[in-house]
C-alpha positions as CSV (number, residue, x, y, z in Angstrom):
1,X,27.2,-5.2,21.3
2,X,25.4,-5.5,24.7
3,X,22.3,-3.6,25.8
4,X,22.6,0.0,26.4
5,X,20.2,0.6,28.8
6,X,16.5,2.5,28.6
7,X,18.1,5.3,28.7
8,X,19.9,4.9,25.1
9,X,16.9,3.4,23.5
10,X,13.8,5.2,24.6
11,X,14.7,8.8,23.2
12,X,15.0,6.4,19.6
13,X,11.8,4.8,20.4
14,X,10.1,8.0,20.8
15,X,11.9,10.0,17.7
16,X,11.0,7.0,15.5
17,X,6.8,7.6,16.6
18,X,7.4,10.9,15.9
19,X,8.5,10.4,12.5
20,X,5.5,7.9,12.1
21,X,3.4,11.6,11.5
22,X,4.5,11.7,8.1
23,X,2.5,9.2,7.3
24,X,-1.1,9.4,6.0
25,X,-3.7,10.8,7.1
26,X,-1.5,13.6,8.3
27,X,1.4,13.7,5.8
28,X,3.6,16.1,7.8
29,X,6.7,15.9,6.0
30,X,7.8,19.0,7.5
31,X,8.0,17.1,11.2
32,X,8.9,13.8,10.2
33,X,11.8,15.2,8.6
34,X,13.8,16.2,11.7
35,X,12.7,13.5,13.4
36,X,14.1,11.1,11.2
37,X,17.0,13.0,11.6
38,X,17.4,12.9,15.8
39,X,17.1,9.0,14.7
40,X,20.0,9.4,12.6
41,X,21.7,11.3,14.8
42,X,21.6,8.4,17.9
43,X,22.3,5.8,15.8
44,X,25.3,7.7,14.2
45,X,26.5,8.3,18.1
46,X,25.7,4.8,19.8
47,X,28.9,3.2,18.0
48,X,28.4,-0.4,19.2
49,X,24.7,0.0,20.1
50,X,23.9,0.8,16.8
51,X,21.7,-1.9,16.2
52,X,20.0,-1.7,19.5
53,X,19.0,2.1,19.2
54,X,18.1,1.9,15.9
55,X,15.8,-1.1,16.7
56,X,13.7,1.0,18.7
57,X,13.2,3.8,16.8
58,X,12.1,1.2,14.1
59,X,9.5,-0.2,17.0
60,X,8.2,3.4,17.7
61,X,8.0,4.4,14.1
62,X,5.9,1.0,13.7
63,X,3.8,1.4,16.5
64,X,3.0,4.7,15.5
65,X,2.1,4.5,11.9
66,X,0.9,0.9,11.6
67,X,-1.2,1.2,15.0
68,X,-4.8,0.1,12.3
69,X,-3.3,-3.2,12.9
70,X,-5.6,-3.7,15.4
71,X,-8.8,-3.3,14.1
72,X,-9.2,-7.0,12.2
73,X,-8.9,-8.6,16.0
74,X,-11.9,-6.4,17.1
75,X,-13.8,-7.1,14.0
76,X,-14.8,-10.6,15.7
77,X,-13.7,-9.5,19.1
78,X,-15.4,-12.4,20.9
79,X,-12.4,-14.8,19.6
80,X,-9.8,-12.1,19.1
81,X,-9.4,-9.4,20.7
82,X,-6.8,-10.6,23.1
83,X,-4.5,-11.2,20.4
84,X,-4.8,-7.1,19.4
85,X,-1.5,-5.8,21.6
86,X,0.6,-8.7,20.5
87,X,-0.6,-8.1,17.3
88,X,1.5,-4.4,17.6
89,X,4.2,-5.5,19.6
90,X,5.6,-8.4,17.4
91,X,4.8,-7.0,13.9
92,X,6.2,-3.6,15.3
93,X,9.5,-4.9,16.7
94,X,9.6,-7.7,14.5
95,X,9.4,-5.3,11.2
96,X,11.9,-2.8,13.2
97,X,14.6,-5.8,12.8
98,X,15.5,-4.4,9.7
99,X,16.1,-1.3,11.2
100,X,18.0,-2.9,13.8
101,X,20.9,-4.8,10.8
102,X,20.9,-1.4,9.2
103,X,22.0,0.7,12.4
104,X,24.6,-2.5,12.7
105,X,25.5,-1.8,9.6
106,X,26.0,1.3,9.3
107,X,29.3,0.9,11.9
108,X,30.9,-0.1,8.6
109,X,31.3,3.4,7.5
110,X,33.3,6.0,8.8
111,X,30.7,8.7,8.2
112,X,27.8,6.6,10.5
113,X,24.6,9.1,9.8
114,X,24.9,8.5,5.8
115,X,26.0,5.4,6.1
116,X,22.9,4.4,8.3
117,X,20.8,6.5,5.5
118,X,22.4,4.0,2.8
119,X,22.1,0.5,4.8
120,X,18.4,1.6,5.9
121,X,16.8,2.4,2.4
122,X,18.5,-1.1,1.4
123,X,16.6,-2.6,4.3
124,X,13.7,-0.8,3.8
125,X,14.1,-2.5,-0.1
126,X,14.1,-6.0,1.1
127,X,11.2,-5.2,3.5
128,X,9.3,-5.5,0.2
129,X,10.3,-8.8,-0.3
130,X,11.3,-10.8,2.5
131,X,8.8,-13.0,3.6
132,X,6.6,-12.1,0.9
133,X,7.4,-8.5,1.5
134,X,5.2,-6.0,3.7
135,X,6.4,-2.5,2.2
136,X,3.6,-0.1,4.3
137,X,4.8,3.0,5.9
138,X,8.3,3.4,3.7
139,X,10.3,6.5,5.2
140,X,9.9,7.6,1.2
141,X,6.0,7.6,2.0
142,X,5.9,10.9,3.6
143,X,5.8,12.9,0.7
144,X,2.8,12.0,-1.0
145,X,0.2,13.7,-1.5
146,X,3.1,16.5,-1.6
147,X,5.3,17.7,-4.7
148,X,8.0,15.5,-4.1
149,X,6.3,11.8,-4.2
150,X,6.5,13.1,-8.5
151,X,10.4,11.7,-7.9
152,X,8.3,8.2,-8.1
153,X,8.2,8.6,-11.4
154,X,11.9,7.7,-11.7
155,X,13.1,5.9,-8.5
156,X,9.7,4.6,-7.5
157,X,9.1,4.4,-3.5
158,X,12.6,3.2,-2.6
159,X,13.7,6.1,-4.4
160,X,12.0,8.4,-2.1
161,X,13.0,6.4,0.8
162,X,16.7,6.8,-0.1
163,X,16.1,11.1,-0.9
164,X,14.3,11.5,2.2
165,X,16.9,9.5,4.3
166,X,19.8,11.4,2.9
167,X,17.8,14.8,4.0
168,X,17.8,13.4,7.4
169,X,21.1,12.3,7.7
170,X,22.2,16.1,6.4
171,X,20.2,17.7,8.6
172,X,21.9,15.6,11.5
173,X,25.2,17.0,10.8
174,X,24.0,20.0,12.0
175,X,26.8,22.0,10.3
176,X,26.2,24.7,8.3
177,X,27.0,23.2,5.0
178,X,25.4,19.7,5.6
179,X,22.3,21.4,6.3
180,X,22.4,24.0,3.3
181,X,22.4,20.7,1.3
182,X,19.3,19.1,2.8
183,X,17.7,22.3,2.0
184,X,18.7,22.3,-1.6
185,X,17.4,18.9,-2.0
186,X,14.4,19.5,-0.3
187,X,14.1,22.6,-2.5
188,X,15.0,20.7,-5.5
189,X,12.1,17.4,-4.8
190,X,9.2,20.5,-4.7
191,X,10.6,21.8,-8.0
192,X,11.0,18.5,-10.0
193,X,7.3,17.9,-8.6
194,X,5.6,21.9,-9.7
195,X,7.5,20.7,-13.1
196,X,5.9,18.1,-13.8
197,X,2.7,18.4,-12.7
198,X,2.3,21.7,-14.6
199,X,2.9,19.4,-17.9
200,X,-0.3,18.9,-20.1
201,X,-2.9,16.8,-19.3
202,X,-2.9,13.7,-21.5
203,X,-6.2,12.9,-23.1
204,X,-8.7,11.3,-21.1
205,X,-10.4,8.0,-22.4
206,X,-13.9,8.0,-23.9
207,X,-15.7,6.3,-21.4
208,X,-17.7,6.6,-18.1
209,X,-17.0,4.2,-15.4
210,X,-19.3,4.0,-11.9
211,X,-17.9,3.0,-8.6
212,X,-20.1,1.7,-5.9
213,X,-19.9,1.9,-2.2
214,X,-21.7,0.3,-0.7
215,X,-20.9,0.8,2.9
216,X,-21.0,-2.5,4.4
217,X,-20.0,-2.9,7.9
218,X,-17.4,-5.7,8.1
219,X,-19.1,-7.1,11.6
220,X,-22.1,-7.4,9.7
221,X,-21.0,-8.4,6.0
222,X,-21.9,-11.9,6.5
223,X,-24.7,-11.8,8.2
224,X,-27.6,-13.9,6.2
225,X,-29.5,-11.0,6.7
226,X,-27.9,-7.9,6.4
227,X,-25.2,-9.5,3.6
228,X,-28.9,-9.6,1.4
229,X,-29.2,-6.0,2.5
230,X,-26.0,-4.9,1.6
231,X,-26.2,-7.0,-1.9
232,X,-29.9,-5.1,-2.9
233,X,-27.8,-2.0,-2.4
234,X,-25.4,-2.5,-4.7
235,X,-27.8,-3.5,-7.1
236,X,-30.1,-0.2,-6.8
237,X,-26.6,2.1,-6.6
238,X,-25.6,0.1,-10.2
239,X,-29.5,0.7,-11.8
240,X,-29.8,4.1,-10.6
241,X,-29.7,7.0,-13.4
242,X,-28.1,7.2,-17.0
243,X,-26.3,3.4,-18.0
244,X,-22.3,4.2,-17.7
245,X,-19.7,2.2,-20.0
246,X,-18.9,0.1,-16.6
247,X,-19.6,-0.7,-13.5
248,X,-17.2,-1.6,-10.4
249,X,-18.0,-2.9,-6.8
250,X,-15.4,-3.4,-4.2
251,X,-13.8,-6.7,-2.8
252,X,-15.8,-9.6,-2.0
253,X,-19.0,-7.3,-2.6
254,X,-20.8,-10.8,-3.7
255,X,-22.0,-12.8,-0.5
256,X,-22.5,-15.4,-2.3
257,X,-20.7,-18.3,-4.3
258,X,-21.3,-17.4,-8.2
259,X,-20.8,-21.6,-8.9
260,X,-24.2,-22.4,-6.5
261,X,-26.1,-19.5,-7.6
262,X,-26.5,-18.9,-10.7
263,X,-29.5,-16.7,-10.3
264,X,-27.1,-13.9,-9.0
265,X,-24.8,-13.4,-11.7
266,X,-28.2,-12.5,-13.6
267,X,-29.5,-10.5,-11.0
268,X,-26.1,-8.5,-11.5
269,X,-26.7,-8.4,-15.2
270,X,-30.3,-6.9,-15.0
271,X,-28.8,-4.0,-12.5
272,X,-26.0,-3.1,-15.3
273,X,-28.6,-2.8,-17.9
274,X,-26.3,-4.0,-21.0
275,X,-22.9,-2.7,-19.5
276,X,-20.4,-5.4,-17.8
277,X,-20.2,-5.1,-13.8
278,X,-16.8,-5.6,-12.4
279,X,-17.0,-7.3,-8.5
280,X,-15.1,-8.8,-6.0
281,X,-15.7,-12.7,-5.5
282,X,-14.9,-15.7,-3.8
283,X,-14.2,-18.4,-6.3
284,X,-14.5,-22.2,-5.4
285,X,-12.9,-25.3,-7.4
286,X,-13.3,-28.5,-5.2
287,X,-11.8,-28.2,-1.8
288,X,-10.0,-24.8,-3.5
289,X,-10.9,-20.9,-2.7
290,X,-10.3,-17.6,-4.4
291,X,-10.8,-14.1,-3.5
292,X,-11.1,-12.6,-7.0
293,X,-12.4,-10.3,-9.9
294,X,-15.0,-11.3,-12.2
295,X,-16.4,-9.3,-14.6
296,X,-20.4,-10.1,-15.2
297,X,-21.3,-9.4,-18.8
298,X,-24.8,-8.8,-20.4
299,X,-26.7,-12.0,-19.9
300,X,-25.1,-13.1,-16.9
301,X,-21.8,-14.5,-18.5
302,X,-18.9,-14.4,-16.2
303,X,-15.5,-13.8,-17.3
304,X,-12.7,-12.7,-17.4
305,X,-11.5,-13.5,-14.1
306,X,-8.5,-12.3,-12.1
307,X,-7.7,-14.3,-8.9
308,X,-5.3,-12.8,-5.9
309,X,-2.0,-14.0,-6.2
310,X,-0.4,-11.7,-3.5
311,X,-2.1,-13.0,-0.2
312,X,-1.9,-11.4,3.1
313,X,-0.3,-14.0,5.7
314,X,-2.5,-14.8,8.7
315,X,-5.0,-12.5,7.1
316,X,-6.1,-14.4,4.0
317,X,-3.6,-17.9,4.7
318,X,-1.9,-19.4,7.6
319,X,0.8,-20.9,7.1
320,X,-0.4,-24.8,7.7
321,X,-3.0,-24.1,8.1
322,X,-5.3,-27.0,8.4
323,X,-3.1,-28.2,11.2
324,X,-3.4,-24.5,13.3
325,X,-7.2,-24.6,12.6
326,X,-7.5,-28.6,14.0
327,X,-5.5,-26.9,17.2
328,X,-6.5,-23.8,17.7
329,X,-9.2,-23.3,15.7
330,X,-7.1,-20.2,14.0
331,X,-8.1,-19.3,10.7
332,X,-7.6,-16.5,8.4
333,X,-9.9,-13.6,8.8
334,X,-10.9,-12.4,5.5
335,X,-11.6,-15.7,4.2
336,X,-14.9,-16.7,4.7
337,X,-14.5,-20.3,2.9
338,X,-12.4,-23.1,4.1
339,X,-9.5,-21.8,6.3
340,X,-7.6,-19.2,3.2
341,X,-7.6,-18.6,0.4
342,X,-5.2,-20.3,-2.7
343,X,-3.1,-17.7,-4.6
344,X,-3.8,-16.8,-8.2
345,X,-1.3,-17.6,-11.0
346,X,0.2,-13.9,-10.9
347,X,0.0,-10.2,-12.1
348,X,-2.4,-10.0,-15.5
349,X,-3.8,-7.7,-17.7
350,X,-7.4,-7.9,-18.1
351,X,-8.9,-7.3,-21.6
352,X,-12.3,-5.4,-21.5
353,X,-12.1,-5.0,-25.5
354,X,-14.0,-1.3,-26.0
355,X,-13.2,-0.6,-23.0
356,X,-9.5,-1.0,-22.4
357,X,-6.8,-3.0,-21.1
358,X,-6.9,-3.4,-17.4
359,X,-4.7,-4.3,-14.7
360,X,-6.2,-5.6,-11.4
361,X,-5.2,-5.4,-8.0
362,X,-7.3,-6.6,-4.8
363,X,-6.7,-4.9,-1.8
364,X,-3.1,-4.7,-0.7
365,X,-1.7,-6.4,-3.8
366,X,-1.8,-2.3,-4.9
367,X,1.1,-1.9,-2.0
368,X,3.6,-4.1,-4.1
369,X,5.0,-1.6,-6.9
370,X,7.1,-4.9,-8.6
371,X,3.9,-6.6,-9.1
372,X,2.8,-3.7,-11.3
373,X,5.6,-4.7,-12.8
374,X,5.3,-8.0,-13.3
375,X,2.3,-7.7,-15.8
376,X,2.9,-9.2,-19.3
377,X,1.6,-5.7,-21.5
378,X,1.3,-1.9,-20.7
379,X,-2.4,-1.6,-19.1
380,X,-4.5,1.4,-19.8
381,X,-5.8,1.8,-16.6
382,X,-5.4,0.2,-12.9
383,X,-8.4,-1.0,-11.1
384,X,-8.1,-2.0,-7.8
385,X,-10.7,-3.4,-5.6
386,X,-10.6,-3.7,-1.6
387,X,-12.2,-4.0,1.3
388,X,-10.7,-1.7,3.7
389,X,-13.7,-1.5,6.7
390,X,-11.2,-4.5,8.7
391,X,-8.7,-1.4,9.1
392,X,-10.7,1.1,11.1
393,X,-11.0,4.8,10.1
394,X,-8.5,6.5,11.5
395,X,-5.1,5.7,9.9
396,X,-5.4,2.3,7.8
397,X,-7.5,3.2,4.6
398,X,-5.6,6.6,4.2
399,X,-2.5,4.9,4.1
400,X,-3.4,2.2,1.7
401,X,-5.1,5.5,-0.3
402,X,-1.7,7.1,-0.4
403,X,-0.2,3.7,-1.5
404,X,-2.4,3.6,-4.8
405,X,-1.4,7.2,-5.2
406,X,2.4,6.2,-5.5
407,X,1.2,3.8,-7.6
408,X,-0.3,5.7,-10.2
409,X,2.7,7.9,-10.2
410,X,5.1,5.2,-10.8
411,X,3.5,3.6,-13.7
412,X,1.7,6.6,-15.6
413,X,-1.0,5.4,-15.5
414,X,-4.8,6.5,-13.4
415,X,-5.7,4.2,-11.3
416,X,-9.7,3.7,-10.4
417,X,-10.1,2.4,-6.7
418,X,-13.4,1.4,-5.3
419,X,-13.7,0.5,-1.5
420,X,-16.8,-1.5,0.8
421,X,-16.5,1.5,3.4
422,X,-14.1,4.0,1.4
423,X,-12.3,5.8,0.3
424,X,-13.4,5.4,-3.2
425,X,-11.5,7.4,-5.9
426,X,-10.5,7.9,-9.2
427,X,-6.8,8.7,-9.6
428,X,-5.2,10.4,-12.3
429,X,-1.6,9.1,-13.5
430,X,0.4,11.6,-11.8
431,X,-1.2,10.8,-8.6
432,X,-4.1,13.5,-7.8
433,X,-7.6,12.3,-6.7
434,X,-10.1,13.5,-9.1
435,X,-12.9,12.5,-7.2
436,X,-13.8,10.1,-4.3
437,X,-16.1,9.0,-1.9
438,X,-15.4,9.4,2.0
439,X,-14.8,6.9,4.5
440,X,-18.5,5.5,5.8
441,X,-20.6,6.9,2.9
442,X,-23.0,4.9,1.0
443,X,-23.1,5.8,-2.6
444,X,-21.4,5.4,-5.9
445,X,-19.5,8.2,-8.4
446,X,-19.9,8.6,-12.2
447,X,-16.4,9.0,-13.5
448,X,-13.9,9.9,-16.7
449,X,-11.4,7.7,-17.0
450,X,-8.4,10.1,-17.2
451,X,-5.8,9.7,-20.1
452,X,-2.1,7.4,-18.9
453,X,1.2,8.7,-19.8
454,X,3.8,7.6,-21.3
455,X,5.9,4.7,-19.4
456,X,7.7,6.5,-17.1
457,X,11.6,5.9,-15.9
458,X,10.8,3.3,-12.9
459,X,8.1,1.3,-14.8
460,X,10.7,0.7,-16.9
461,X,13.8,0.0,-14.8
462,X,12.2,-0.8,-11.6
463,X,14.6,-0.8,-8.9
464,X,17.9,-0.6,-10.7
465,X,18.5,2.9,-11.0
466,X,18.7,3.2,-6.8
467,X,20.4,-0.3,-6.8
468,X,23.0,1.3,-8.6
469,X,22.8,4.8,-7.3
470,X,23.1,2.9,-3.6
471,X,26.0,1.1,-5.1
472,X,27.9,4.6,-6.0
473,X,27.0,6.1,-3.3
474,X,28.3,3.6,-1.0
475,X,31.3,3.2,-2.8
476,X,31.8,6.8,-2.5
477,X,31.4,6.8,1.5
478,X,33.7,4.0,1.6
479,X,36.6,5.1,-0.1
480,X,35.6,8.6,0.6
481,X,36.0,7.7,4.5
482,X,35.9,10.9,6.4
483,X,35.8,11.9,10.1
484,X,33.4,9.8,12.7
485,X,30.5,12.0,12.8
486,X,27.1,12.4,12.9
């Protein structure tokens, strides 16, 4: 399996970026469908390059989509911006490795282009695990916001990775049949979706719920001065007008430790005039740090508490590293204590008594649907909190949006969402925003907590049913065998 040449791995690396435009903000299905399919297509027909090819149209689909990576080196560019292009090279081409074992892979089928559909939606799977899992940007991803992404409901994201694949590899038969069936499919994802998003509404809870933006520009968030600016404006946003049921601030909106200041978790109180604030925090216990979720109650009592237990690596913990920061003085960047953060004990339900049961996600735990999973009871609602000014404005928080969407579809349940810069929004549990705040306002939205459904098929199963329907299907191919083709 020796290297093709530029000539057999370029045309991959540039139908993988254009596949990338599926993704949020954009969302166009209709485009990243056939190119998905010309990546198909050249993996099918590079027999023992396989793995090459398909590597590079992984890299180019990375580069494309997950090109916000940048913006947390130029947050503090001072110290490291030169690390910014590396930053897309190695995660892209690193993350397009599992691309690469599925186009090597797929030369165990006969029929390479749904072979490669089968072995990449199981590599896309472990993506979500491996190395504590980095599931962003899933081929399955490019329908929501669309009709489709209602399919959730049953097969979750993989689900939609493995539909959307299998529409690609028809397409890249390019025979008249093949293509018929893509169509059908296609056809039949809209129609499953207008089915079940013309069933009734389920009843709403009783209860008003204000999420604050505050607007806080990560270069100047902990700035003595401006982090005391930013602080009095959460406070006036939370006093301002008729007293809702509860109030929620984003991730780490508190600049300062809650254990050494006492006088803060009153000041919060006052603002919330008798109703429980809900804020981001970072927690200390000796030589230990948490980013977490507090809930301030009347009086200045604080609790419960939810702590992260799905940290980003190199982002909130290195990897040792007390012995990288004595080196290189390399820390992790959201952590403003210490050099990381420690990891909660898991996924929990949060019980607000009147006001419901709650499960709580900060920032990108909401990108992990088997943590959702992991909870102990059914929640009523999802609250996630998250600080999404270190990922720019032009691709990053739209994605991450589109995430909690899926999320909301797969469990049933709405999902509330309140962001430092945006987008703030209220989510109801068949994915729809309701209402939201843009990216750079400064502000906060009264909202109705809309009503969950019942458990849906995946937050039941999870990922067996497309473990087993890969399974078949593979099973099928392989004794099926067929003619070498596209």
């Amino acid at each position: 399996m020796g290297w093709p040449g530029w000539r057999a791995v370029l045309p991959a690396f540039g139908a993988g970026a254009l596949a990338a435009l599926g993704q949020a903000p954009l969302g166009w299905w209709w485009a990243a469908l056939p190119a998905l399919a010309l990546v198909v297509a050249l993996v099918a027909r590079a027999d023992r390059a396989a793995g090459w090819v398909a590597w590079f149209a992984g890299a180019g689909y990375f580069v494309a989509a997950l090109n916000w990576i940048v913006y947390p080196f130029l947050v503090d560019a001072e110290d490291y911006a030169w690390m910014a292009p590396f930053a897309v090279v190695f995660l892209s081409f690193g993350l397009a490795l599992f691309w690469a074992v599925a186009g090597a892979a797929s030369r165990l089928f006969r029929q390479r282009g749904l072979g490669f559909a089968l072995t990449l939606t199981v590599a896309e799977l472990a993506r979500g695990y491996v190395l504590t899992g980095f599931p962003w940007a899933l081929p399955g991803h490019v329908w929501i916001g669309h009709a489709p992404a209602q399919m959730a409901a049953l097969g979750g994201a993989n689900g939609l990775t493995l539909f959307t694949l299998l529409v690609a590899a028809l397409l890249a038969m390019r025979r008249a049949v093949p293509v018929a069936g893509a169509v059908a499919l296609v056809a039949a994802g809209f129609g499953f979706g207008a089915w079940r998003l013309s069933a009734p509404e389920p009843v709403p809870r009783d209860m008003v719920v204000r999420l604050v933006q505050p607007n806080a520009e990560q270069s100047l968030k902990w700035d003595a001065v401006q982090a005391d600016v930013f602080f009095r404006r959460l406070l006036d946003l939370t006093q301002e007008g008729a007293v809702p049921d509860l109030t929620v601030w984003p991730e780490t909106a508190v600049p300062y430790l809650l254990e050494e200041n006492p006088q803060v978790a009153q000041a919060i109180a006052v603002a919330g005039r008798g109703s429980p604030v809900v804020t981001g925090i970072q927690r200390v216990e000796g030589w230990k740090f948490w980013n977490s979720m507090a809930v301030i109650g009347a009086g200045g009592g604080v609790g419960p508490v939810y702590d992260k237990h799905h940290l980003v690596p190199f982002g909130e913990y290195i990897p040792f590293g007390d012995t990288l920061y004595r080196w290189f003085g390399l820390r992790a960047f959201a952590a403003q204590q210490g050099n990381g953060y420690s990891a909660g004990t898991g996924p929990a339900v949060l019980d607000l008594g009147p006001l419901g049961k709650v499960l709580p996600l900060i920032c990108y735990e909401a990108v992990f649907p088997q943590d959702l999973r992991g909870v102990p009871e059914r929640a009523d609602y999802i609250l996630q909190i998250t600080n999404d000014a270190w990922f720019g404005t032009l691709t990053g928080p739209y994605q991450h949006l589109a995430q909690a969407e899926l999320r909301a579809i797969e469990q049933g349940l709405p999902l509330l969402r309140v962001a430092n810069t945006g987008i703030t929004a209220v989510i109801d549990a068949r994915g729809r925003v309701l209402d939201s705040l843009p990216l750079g306002a400064e502000g906060a939205i009264d909202v109705t907590v809309p009503g969950a459904l019942a458990a849906p098929p995946y937050a039941r199963w999870g990922e067996w049913p497309v473990l087993m329907l890969l399974a078949g299907l593979g099973a099928a191919l392989w004794l099926g065998g067929g003619r070498k083709s596209a």
